[in-house]
PLY file of the C-alpha trace (Angstrom):
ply
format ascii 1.0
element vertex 420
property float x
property float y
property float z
element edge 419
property int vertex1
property int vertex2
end_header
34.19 31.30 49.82
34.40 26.98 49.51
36.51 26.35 46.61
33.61 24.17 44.66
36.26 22.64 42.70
37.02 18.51 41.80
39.24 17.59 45.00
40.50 13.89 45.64
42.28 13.03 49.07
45.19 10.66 49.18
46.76 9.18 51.70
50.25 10.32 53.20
52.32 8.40 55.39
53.90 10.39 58.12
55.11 8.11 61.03
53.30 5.80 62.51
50.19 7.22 61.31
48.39 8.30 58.40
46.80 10.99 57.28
44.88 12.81 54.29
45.63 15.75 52.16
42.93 16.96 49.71
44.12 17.57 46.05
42.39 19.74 43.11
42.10 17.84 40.20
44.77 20.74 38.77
47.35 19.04 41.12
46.43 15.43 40.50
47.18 15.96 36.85
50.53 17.60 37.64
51.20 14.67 39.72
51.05 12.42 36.30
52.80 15.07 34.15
55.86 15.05 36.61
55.42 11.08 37.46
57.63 10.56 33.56
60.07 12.16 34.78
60.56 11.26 38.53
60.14 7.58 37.84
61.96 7.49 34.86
59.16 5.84 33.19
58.10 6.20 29.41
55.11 8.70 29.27
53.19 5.32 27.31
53.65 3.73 31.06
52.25 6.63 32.90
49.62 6.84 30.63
48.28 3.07 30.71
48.41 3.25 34.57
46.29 6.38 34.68
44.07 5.24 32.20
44.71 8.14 29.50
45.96 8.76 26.20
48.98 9.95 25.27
47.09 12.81 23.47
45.33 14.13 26.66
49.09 14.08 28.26
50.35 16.47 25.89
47.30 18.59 26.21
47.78 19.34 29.73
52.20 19.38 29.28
51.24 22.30 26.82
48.65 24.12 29.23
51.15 24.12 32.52
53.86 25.25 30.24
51.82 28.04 28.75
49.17 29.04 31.76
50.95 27.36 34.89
49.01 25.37 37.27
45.77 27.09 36.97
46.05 25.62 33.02
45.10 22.28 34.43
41.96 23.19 35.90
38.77 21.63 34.07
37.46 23.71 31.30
34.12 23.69 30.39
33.12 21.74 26.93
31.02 24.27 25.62
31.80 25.65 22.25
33.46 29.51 22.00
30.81 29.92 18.94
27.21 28.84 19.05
25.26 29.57 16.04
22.07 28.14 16.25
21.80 29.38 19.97
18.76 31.71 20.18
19.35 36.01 20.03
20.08 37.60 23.28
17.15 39.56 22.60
14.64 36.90 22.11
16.27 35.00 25.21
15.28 37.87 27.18
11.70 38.05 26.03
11.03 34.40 26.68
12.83 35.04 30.75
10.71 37.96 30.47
7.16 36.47 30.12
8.11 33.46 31.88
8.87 35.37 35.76
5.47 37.29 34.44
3.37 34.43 34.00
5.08 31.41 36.29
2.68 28.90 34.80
3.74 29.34 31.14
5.25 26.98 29.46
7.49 26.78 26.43
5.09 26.18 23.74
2.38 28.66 25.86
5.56 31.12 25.54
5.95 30.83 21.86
2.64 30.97 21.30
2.37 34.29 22.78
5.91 35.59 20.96
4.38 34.17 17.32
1.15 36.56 18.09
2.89 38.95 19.20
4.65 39.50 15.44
7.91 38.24 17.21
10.37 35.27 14.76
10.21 32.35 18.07
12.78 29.59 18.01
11.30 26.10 18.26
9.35 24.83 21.73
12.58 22.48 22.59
15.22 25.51 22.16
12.65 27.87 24.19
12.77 25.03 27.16
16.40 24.94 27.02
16.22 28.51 27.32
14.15 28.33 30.47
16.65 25.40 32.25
20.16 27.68 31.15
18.05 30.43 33.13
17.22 28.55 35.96
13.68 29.37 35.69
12.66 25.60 35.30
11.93 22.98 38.31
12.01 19.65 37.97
9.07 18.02 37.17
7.92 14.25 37.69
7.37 11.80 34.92
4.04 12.27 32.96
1.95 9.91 31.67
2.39 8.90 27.98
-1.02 11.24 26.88
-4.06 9.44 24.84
-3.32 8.61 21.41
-6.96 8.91 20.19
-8.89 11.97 20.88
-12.54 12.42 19.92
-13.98 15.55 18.55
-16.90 17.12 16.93
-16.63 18.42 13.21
-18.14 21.55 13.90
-20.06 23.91 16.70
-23.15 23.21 18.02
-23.09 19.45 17.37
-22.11 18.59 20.91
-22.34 21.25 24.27
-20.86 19.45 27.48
-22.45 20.43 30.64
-21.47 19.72 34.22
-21.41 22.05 37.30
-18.16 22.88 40.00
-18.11 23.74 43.73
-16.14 27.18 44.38
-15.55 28.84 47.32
-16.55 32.24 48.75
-14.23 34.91 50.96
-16.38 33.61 54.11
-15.50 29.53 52.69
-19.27 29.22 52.09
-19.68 27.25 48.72
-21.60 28.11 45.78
-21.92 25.88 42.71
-21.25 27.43 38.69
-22.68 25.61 35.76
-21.05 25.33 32.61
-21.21 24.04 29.50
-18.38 24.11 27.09
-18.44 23.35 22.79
-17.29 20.14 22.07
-15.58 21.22 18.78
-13.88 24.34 19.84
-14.17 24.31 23.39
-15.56 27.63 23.58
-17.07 28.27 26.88
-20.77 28.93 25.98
-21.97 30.06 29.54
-20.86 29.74 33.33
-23.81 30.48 35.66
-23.62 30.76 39.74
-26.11 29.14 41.58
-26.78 27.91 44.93
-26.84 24.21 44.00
-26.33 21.56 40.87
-30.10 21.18 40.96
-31.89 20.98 37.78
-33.26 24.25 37.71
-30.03 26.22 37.79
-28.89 23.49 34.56
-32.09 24.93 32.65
-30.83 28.57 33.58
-27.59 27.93 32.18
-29.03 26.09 29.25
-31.13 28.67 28.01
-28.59 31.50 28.53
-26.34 29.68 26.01
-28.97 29.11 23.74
-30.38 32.36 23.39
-26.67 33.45 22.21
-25.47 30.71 20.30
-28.27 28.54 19.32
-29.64 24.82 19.80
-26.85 22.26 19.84
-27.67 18.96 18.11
-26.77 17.06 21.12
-25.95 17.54 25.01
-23.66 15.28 26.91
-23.59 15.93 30.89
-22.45 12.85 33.69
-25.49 10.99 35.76
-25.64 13.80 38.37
-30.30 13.67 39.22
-30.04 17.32 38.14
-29.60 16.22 34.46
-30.93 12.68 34.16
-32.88 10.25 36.24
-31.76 6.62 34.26
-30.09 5.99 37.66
-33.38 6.13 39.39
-35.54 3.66 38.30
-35.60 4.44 35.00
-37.37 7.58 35.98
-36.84 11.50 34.05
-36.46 14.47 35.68
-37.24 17.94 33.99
-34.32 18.40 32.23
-34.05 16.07 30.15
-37.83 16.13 29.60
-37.41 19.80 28.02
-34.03 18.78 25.99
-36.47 16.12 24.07
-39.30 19.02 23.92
-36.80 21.29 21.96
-35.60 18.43 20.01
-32.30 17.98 21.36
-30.50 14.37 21.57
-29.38 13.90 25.21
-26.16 11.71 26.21
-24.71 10.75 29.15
-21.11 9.23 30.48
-20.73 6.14 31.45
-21.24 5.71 35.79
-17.14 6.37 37.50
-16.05 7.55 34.13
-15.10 11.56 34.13
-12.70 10.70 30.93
-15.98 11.31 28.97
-16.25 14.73 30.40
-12.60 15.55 29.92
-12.56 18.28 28.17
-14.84 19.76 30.78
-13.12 18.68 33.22
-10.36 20.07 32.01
-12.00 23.28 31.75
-12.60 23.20 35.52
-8.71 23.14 36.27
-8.45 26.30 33.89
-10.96 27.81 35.60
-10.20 27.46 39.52
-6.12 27.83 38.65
-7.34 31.26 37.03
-9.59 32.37 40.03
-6.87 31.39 42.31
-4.64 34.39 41.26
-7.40 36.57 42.27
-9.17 37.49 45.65
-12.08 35.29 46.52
-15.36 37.88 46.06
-17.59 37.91 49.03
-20.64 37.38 47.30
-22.22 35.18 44.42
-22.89 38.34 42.47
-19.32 39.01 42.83
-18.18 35.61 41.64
-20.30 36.02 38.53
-19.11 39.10 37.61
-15.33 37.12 38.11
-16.11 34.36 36.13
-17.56 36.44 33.40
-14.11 38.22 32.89
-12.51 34.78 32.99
-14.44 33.24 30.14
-13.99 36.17 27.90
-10.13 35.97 28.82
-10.56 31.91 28.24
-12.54 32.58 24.99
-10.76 35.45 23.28
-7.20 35.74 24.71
-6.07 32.60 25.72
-4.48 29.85 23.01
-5.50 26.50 23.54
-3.35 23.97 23.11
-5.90 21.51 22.35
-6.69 23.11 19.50
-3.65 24.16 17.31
-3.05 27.05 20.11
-6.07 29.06 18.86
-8.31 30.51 21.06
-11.77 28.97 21.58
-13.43 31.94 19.85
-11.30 31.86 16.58
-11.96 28.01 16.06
-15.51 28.28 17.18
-16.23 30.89 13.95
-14.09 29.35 12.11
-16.42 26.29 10.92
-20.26 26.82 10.39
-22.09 25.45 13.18
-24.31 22.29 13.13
-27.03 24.18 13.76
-26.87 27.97 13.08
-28.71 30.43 15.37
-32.02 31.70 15.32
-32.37 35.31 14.00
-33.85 37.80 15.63
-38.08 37.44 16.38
-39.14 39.63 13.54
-43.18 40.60 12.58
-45.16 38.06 10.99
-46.10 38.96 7.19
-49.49 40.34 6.84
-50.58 38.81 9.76
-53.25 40.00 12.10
-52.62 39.23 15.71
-55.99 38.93 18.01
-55.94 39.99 21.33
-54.12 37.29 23.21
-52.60 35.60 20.97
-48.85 34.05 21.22
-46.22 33.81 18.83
-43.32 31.35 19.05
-40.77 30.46 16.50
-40.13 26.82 14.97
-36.96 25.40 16.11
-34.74 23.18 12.96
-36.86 20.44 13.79
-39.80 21.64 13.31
-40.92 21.80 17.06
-41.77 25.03 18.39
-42.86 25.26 22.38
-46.38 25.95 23.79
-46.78 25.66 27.51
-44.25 23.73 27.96
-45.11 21.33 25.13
-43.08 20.56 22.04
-45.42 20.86 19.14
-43.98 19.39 15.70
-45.47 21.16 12.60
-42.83 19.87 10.33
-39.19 20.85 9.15
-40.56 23.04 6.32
-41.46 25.62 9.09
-38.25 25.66 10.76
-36.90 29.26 11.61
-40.71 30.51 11.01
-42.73 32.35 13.59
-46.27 31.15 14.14
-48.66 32.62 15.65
-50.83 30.04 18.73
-54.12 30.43 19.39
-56.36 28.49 21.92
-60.06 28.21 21.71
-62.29 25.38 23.59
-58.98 23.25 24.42
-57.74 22.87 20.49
-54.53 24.64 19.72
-54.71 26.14 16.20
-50.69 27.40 14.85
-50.96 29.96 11.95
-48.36 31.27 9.83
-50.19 34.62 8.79
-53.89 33.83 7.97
-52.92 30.13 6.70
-53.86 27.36 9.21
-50.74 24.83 9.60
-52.03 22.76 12.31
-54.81 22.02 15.00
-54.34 19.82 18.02
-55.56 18.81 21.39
-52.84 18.48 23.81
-52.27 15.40 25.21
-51.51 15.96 28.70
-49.69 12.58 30.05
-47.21 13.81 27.47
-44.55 16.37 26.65
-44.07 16.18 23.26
-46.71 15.85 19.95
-45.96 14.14 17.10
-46.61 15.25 13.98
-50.22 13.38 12.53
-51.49 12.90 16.46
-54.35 14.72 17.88
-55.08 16.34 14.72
-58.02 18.30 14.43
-59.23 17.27 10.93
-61.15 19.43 8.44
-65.11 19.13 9.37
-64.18 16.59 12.09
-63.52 16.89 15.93
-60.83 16.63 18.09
-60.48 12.72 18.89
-58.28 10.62 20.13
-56.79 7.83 18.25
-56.89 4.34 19.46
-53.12 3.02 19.61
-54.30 -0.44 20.15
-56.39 -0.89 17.12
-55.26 2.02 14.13
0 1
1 2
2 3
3 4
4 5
5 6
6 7
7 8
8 9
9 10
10 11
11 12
12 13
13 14
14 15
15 16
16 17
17 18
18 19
19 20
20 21
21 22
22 23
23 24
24 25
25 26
26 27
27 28
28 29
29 30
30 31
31 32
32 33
33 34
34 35
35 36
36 37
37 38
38 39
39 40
40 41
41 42
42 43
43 44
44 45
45 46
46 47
47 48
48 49
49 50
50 51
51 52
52 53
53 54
54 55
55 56
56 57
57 58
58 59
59 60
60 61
61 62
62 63
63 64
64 65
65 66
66 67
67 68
68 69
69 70
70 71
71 72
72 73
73 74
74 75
75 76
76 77
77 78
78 79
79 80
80 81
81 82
82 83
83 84
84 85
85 86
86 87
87 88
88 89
89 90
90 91
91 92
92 93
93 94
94 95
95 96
96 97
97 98
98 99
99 100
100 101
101 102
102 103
103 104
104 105
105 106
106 107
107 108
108 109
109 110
110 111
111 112
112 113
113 114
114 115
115 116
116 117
117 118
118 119
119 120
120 121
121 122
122 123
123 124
124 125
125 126
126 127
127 128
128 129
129 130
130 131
131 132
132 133
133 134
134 135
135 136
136 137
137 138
138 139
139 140
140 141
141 142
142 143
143 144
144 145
145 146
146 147
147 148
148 149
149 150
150 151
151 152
152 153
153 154
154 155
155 156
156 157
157 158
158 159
159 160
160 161
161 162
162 163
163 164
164 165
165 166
166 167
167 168
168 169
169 170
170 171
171 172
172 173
173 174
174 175
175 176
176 177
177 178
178 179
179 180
180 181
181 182
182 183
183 184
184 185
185 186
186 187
187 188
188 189
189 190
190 191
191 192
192 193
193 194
194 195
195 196
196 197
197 198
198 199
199 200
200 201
201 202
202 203
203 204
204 205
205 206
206 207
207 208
208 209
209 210
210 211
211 212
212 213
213 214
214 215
215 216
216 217
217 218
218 219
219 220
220 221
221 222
222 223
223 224
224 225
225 226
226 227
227 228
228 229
229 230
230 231
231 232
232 233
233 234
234 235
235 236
236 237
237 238
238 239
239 240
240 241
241 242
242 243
243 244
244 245
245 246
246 247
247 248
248 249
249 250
250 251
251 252
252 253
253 254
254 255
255 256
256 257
257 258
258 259
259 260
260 261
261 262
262 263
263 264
264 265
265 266
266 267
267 268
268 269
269 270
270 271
271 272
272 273
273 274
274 275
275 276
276 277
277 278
278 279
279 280
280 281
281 282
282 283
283 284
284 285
285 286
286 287
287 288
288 289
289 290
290 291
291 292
292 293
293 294
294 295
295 296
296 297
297 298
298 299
299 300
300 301
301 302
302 303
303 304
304 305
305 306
306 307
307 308
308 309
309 310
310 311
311 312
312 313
313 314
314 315
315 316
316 317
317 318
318 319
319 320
320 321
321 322
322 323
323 324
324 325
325 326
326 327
327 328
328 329
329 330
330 331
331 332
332 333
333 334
334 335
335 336
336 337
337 338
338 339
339 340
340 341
341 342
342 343
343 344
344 345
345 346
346 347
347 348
348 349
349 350
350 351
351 352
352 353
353 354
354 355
355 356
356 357
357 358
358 359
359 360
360 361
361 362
362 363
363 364
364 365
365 366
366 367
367 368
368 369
369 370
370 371
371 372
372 373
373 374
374 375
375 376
376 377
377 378
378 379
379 380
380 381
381 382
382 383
383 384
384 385
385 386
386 387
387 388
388 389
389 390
390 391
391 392
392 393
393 394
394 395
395 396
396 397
397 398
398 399
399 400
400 401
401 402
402 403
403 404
404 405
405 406
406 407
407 408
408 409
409 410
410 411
411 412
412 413
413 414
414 415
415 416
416 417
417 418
418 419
């Protein structure tokens, strides 16, 4: 085996030549202890020209007389007694979960030893922990990370939405919507289709909301299947139905996926996590994978975004912006002709008919009313009481409150915007 310890060569005249023995750093200091004496020199001398105390001389006199040579080998400086040095036992369980999950980190690893009832030393003594264990690499420089973050008071004021490209066993790609809770980022739905088209956004749109509710606002990037303001000015369907329902719709700024970071964010969570599995072979499959990893991202997994809960404990914690419909329930006494539809009014008054918005006012909101059409006027009941009669306008999605109104004796007309 190399002896690994501090050597030093010096040179040694021998004839005409010159050559080099290695010494240990035990013999070089036995050279200076012996040096006194052989040169007749005070040991004040020796110890200027060596650069050392006199202190450090007497150290190493009163190791070779005790231990020999071998006492002048280096020692190392750490103390016999460490106090504040972490349990063997809790050292273990942090080594432990660390060759278990490679990608944990300190504070990830305290995180899980706090919930798991376990007393965890701080995040710094953890890491030193890791290093001591060799179970630590290197790592570059980071960045110094934003000083400012920006974040909803509560659920349901802002969803983010964007879609990812993922990867099948065969390397065909498939595409998975999401949208993500600005406030907790709780994942409210991740839906595979075959393409970010606008369609597949609805899908995922409306899955969320029938679980969880309108959101106040949406906030997705400039892709055509949310938004058209890159084209002309022009709107696609998506955003059309977002200002049926109501909902304010908000977009990041062209080449800027910092407004979309926690989203985007998301996305690294989400293909590191289906990277320690086997790809599926179908989109079915992949669905079924990526419903398992947003229940683990949602319910198991702390996030260290926010205070290293997990998206569903801060996501109940607050009441959201908007709280979620009940449950469709009978209308009171009502009587429902054959035909007829019911739909329920949305917190802004707007309930949906045929893909219109229909406002009846904020003091129905959460009601269900009952739509009947007869000769092209819309008549909305709650029970046997008449709350409004319109004609849709058809170059339009949405009807204000006060136009088209059918009034009492009168028919349906159509106001002149020019001259009211």
């Amino acid at each position: 085996m190399p002896d690994t310890r501090e050597r030093a060569t010096l040179p040694l005249t021998r004839g005409w030549g010159m050559a080099l023995r290695v010494m240990t750093m035990a013999e070089m200091r036995l050279e200076v202890l012996l040096e006194a004496a052989r040169s007749g020199e005070t040991v004040t001398a020796v110890c200027q020209r060596h650069g050392i105390s006199r202190e450090t001389f007497y150290v190493y006199l009163r190791r070779f007389r005790a231990e020999g040579i071998e006492g002048l080998e280096p020692r190392s400086r750490q103390p016999l007694n460490q106090p504040q040095r972490m349990p063997a036992t809790v050292e273990e369980k942090v080594c432990r979960l660390r060759k278990e999950h490679p990608k944990w980190g300190a504070r990830r690893i305290r995180t899980e030893l706090l919930r798991k009832g376990v007393s965890a030393p701080a995040i710094s003594a953890i890491h030193r922990a890791l290093v001591r264990n060799n179970l630590v690499a290197l790592q570059p420089t980071r960045p110094r990370p934003a000083t400012q973050r920006f974040e909803r008071a509560s659920p349901n004021d802002l969803w983010q939405i964007d879609f990812t490209q993922l990867l099948l066993a065969d390397e065909s790609p498939v595409w998975a919507m999401d949208i993500l809770d600005d406030h907790a980022r709780f994942c409210l739905a991740i839906r595979v289709g075959a393409g970010p088209t606008g369609a597949a956004a609805w899908d995922c749109f409306e899955w969320a909301v029938a679980r969880y509710g309108l959101p106040a606002q949406v906030l997705s990037d400039n892709g055509t299947c949310f938004t058209g303001r890159l084209l002309n000015g022009a709107t696609v369907e998506f955003e059309r139905r977002l200002a049926t329902l109501g909902v304010t719709f908000l977009h990041s700024r062209p080449y800027h996926p910092q407004t979309l970071g926690k989203l985007e964010r998301f996305h690294r969570t989400e293909k590191e996590w289906l990277s320690e599995h086997p790809r599926p072979e179908t989109a079915q499959q992949l669905q079924e994978l990526l419903d398992a990893f947003r229940a683990h991202y949602n319910e198991d997994r702390p996030h260290q975004g926010i205070g290293d809960a997990t998206p569903e404990e801060r996501y109940n914690a607050v009441v959201p912006a908007i709280a979620p419909d009940p449950l469709p329930g009978p209308l009171p006494d009502a009587t429902h002709p054959a035909g007829a539809i019911v739909r329920r009014v949305n917190n802004w008054g707007v309930l949906s008919y045929r893909n219109f918005g229909i406002n009846v006012g904020t003091i129905w909101a959460g009601h269900l009313l009952r739509i009947t059409e007869i000769d092209g006027v819309v008549h909305c009941f709650y029970g046997e009481q008449l709350v409004r009669a319109l004609v849709l306008d058809t170059d339009r999605t949405y009807q204000p409150k006060g136009t088209y109104n059918l009034q009492k004796g009168g028919r349906p007309r159509k106001p002149n915007l020019k001259n009211p």
